[in-house]
C-alpha positions as CSV (number, residue, x, y, z in Angstrom):
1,X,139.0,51.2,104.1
2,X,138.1,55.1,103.3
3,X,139.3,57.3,105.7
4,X,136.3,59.9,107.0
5,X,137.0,62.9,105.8
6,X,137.5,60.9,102.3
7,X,134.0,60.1,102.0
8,X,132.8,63.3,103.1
9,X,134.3,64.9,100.5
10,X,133.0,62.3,97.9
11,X,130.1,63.5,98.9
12,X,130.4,66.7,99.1
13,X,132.1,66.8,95.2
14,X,129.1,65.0,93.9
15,X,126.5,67.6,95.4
16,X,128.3,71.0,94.3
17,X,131.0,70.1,92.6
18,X,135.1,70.3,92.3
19,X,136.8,72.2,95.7
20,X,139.9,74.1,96.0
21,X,143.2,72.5,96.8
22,X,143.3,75.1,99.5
23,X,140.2,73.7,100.9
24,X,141.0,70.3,100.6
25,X,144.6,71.1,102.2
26,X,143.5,73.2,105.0
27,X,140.3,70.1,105.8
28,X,142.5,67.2,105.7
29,X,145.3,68.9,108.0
30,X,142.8,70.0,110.3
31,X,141.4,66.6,110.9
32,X,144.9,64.9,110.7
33,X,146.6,67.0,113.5
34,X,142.8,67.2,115.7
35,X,143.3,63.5,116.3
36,X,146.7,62.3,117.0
37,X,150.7,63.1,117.5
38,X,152.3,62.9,114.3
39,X,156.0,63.0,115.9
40,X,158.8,61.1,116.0
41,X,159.8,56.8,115.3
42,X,155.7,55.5,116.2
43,X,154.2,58.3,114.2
44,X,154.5,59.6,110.3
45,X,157.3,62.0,110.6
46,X,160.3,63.1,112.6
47,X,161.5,67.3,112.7
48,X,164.2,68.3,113.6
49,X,163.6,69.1,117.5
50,X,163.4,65.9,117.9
51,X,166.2,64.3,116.0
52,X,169.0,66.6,118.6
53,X,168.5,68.6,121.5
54,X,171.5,70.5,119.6
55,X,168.4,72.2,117.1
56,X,166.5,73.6,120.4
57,X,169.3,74.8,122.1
58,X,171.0,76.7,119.0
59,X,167.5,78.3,118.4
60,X,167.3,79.7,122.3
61,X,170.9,81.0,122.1
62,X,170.4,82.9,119.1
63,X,167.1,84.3,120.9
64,X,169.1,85.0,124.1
65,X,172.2,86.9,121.8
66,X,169.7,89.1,119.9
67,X,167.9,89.9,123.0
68,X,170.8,90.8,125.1
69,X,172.1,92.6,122.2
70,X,168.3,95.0,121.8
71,X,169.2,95.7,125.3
72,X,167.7,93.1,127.5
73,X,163.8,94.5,127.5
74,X,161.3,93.4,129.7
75,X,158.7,92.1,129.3
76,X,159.4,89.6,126.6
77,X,157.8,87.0,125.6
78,X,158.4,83.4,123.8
79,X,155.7,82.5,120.7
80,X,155.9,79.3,119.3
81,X,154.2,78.6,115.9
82,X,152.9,75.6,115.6
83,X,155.2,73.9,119.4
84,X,154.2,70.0,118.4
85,X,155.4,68.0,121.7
86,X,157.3,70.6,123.3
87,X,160.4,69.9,122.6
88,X,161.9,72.7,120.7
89,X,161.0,75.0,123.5
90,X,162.1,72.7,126.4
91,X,165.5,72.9,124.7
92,X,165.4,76.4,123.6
93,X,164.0,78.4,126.7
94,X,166.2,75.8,129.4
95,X,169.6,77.1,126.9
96,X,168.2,81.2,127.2
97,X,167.6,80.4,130.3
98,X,171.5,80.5,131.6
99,X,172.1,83.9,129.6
100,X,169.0,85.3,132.2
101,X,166.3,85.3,129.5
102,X,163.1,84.1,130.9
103,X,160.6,85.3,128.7
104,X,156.5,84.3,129.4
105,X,155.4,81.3,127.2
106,X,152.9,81.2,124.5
107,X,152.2,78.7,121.9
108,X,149.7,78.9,119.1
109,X,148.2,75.8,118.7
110,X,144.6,74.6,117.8
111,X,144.9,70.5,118.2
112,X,143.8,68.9,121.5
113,X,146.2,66.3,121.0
114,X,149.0,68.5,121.4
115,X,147.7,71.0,124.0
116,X,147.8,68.2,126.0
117,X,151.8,66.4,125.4
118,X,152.7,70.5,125.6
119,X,151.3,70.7,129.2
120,X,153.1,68.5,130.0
121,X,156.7,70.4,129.3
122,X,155.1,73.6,129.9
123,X,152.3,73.8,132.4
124,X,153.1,77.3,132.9
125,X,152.4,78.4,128.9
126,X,149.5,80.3,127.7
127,X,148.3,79.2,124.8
128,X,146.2,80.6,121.8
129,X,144.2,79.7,119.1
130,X,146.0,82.5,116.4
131,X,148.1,85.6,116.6
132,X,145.4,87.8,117.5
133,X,144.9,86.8,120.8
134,X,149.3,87.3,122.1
135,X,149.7,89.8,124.2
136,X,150.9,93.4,122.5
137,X,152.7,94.3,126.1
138,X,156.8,93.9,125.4
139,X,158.6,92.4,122.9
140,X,158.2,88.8,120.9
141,X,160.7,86.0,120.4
142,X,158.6,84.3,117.8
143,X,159.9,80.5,116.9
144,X,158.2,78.8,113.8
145,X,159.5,75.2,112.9
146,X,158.0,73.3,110.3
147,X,154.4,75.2,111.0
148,X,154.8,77.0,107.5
149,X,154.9,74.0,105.3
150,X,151.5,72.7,106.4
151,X,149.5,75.9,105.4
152,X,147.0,75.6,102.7
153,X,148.6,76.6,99.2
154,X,147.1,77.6,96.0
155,X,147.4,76.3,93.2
156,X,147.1,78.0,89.7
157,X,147.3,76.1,85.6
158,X,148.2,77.3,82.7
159,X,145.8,75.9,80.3
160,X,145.6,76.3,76.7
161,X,142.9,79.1,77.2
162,X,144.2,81.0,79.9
163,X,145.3,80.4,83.6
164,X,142.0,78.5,85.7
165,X,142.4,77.5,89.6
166,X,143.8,73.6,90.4
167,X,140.8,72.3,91.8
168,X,139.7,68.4,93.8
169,X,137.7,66.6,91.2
170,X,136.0,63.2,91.0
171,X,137.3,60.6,88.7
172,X,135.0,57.3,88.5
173,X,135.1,57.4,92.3
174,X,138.5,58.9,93.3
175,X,139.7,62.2,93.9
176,X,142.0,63.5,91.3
177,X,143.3,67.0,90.4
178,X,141.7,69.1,87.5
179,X,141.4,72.7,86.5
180,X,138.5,74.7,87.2
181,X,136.3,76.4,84.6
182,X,136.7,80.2,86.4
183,X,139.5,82.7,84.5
184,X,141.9,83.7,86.8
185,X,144.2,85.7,84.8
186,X,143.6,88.7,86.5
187,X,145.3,87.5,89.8
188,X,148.7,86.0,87.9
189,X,151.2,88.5,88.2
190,X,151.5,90.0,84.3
191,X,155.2,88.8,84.1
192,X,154.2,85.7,84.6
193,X,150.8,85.6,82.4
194,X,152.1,83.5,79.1
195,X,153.9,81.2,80.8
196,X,154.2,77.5,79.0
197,X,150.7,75.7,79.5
198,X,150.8,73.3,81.8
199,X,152.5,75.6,84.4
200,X,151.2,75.7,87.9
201,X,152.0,78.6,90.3
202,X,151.7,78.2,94.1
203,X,151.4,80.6,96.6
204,X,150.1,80.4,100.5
205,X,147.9,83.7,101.4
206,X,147.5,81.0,104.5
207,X,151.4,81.9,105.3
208,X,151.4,85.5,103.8
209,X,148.7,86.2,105.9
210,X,150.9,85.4,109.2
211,X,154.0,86.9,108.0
212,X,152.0,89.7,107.8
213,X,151.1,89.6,111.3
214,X,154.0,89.0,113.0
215,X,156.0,91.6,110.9
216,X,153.0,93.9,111.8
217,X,153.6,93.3,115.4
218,X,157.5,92.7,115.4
219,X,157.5,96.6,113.9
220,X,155.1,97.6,116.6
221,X,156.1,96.1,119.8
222,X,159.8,94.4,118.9
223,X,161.4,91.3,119.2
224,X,163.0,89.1,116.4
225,X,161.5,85.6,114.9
226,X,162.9,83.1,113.5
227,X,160.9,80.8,110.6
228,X,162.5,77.2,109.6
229,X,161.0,74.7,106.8
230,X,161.6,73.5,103.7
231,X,161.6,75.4,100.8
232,X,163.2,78.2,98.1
233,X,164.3,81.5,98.2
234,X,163.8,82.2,94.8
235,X,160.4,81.9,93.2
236,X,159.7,78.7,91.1
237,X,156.5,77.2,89.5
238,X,155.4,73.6,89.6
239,X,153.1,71.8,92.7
240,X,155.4,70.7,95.7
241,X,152.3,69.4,97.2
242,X,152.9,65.8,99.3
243,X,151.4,63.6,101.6
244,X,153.5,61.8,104.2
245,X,152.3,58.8,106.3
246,X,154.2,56.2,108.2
247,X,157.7,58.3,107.1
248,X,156.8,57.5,103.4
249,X,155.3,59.8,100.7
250,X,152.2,58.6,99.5
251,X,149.3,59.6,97.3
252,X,147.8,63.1,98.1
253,X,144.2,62.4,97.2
254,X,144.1,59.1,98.5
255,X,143.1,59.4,102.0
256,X,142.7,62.9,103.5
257,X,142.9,63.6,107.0
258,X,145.3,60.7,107.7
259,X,148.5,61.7,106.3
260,X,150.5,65.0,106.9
261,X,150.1,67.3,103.8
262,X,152.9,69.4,103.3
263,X,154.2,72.2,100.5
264,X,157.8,74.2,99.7
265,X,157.2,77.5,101.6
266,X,158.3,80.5,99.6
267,X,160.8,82.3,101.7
268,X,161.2,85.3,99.0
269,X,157.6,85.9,98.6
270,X,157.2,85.9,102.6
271,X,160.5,87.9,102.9
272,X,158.8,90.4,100.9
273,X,155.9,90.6,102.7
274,X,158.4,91.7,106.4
275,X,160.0,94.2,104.3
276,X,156.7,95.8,103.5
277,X,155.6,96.3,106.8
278,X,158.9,98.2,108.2
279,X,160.7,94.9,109.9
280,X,163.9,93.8,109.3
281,X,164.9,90.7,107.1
282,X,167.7,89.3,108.5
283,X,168.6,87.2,105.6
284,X,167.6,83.6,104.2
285,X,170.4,80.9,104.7
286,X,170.0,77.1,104.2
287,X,169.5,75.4,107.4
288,X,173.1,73.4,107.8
289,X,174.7,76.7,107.4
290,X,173.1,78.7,110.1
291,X,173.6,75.7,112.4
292,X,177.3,75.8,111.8
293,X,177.7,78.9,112.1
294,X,176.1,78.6,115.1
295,X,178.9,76.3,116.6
296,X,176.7,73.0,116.4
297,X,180.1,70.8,115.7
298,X,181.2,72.3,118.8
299,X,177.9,71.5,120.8
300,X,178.5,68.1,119.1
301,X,181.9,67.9,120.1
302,X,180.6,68.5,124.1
303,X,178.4,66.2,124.2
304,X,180.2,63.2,122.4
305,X,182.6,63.8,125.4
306,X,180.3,64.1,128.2
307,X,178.6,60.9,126.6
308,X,181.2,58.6,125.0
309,X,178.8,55.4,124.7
310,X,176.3,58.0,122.7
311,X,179.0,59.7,120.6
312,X,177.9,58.0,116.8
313,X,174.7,59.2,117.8
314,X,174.9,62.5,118.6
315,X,177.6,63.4,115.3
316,X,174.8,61.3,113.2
317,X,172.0,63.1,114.4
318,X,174.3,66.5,113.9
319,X,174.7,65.2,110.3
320,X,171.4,64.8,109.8
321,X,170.3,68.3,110.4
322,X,173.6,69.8,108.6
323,X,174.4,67.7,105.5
324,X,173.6,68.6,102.5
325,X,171.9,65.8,101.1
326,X,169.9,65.8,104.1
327,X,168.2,68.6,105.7
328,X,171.4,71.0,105.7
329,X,170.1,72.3,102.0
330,X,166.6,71.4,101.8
331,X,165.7,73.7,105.3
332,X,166.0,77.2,105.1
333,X,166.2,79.7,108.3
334,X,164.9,82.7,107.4
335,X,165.4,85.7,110.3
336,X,163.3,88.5,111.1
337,X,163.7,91.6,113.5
338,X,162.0,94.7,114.7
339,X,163.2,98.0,113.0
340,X,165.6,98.9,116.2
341,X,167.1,95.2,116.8
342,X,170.7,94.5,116.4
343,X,171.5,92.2,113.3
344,X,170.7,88.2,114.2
345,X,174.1,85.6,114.1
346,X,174.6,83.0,111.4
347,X,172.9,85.4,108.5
């Protein structure tokens, strides 16, 4: 059975012709998170806040160092990119909350769905449809897991006569990739211009866009943030484009709006970006690192012994978010701070 958003876009491609991955991306995401909660065992993927309470409560320490460190100001305020149940900041803002940081809440979040399992862990949080509606009063203890990755990316091809966009075509009924008939040499940065054909590029001005606000207002009103997904430091070409449903990958085009699409976020692009507008980069470390650093085997080690009958559990579940061939390497923390903040552990 076709999913509705499928169809629409069937239709939509037969009337005036191929779309933009972008647009297809940013559609099918919006219906896919408007209508349900994706999380955890029962839905089509599990993150990390809800693997460990260990991931939540790392996070709000690290918030509760730096801000102790830049002097304790008040006000400050907590912004979550992207919250999903409510479970990172339950964890984060109840560990900050025994080194006296109690900052206001805000999430940014546009799905119903969600809004409504966040309430429920937060009924005192504010919450906001995009950046340009948090408050500019006091500093900014911005969190982003995992909200990156689901922006809409762009993709570029190297064909045989120059570089066109990667478009959503119709193929005898199903929607397939192909390249558009519009030059877009002119936006390829000239190093990269006679690349091999074949090669895509892939950029996010969805996720360049927000760096550039909250570096913009991490520079203007202070605070730190903290950005965690899965992706590169060093630029690379190729799609990393997927679709995950039912914790399995499964066929992008096949049925919009009812998996999770998801792409590699460039962290040295978006790094980039901060430095350009006067903030701080902290550093880009792979995810397992800044957790041990962090003293997560020692969190691990409190808890197994608190909880002996849970103890394979909770070092499993530590595994999962440290190891390398799980999300230890994959993950990436990348760390961000206003011009007059100390330096951020772990980086």
């Amino acid at each position: 059975m076709n999913s509705p958003l499928l169809d629409t876009f069937k239709r939509l491609i037969a009337n005036t012709g191929p779309i933009s991955i972008a647009h297809y991306m940013a559609e099918s995401n919006a219906r896919y998170y408007s209508s349900r909660d994706p999380f955890g065992v029962g839905g089509d993927f599990i993150t990390a806040p809800e693997i460990s309470q260990m991931f939540g409560e790392l996070i709000g320490l690290w918030l509760a160092d730096i801000w102790i460190r830049a002097g304790r100001p008040e006000p400050v305020h907590y912004v979550e990119l992207g919250p999903g149940r409510g479970t990172l900041a339950r964890d984060a803002l109840g560990a900050a909350k025994r080194y006296g940081l109690v900052p206001k809440t805000h999430f940014v979040e546009t799905s119903t769905a969600l809004k409504s399992l966040q309430l429920q862990l937060h009924p005192q949080a504010l919450w906001h449809a995009d950046l340009s509606t948090l408050p500019t009063d006091g500093a900014l203890l911005i969190v982003a897991n995992e909200f990156l990755d689901a922006l809409p990316v762009r993709q570029l091809v190297r064909m045989a006569t120059g570089w066109r966009e990667r478009m959503v075509g119709l193929d005898e009924g199903r929607l397939v990739p192909i390249a558009g008939t519009q030059p877009m040499d002119t936006v390829v940065p000239p190093a990269l211009r006679d690349a091999a054909e074949g090669t895509i590029l892939e950029t996010s001005p969805a996720s360049a866009a927000v760096l550039y606000e909250v570096a913009g207002r991490l520079e203007s009103q202070g605070g730190a943030a903290l950005f965690i997904d899965y992706g590169h430091d060093e630029p690379r070409f190729g799609s990393s484009l997927q679709a995950v449903r039912d914790h399995r990958k499964v066929d992008v085009f096949a049925s919009p709006g009812e998996a999770d699409l998801t792409a590699h976020v460039d962290f040295s692009a978006l790094a980039s970006i901060a430095r350009s507008r006067g903030v701080r980069w902290l550093g880009t470390v792979e995810q397992g690192r800044w957790l041990r650093a962090l003293g997560i085997e020692a969190r691990a080690d409190a808890l197994a012994a608190f909880s002996p009958g849970h103890a394979a559990a909770i070092h499993a579940a530590r595994e999962r978010l440290t190891g390398e061939g799980q999300m230890g390497a994959l993950f990436k923390v990348m760390g961000l701070a206003a011009p007059t903040w100390p330096d951020g552990a772990g980086f």
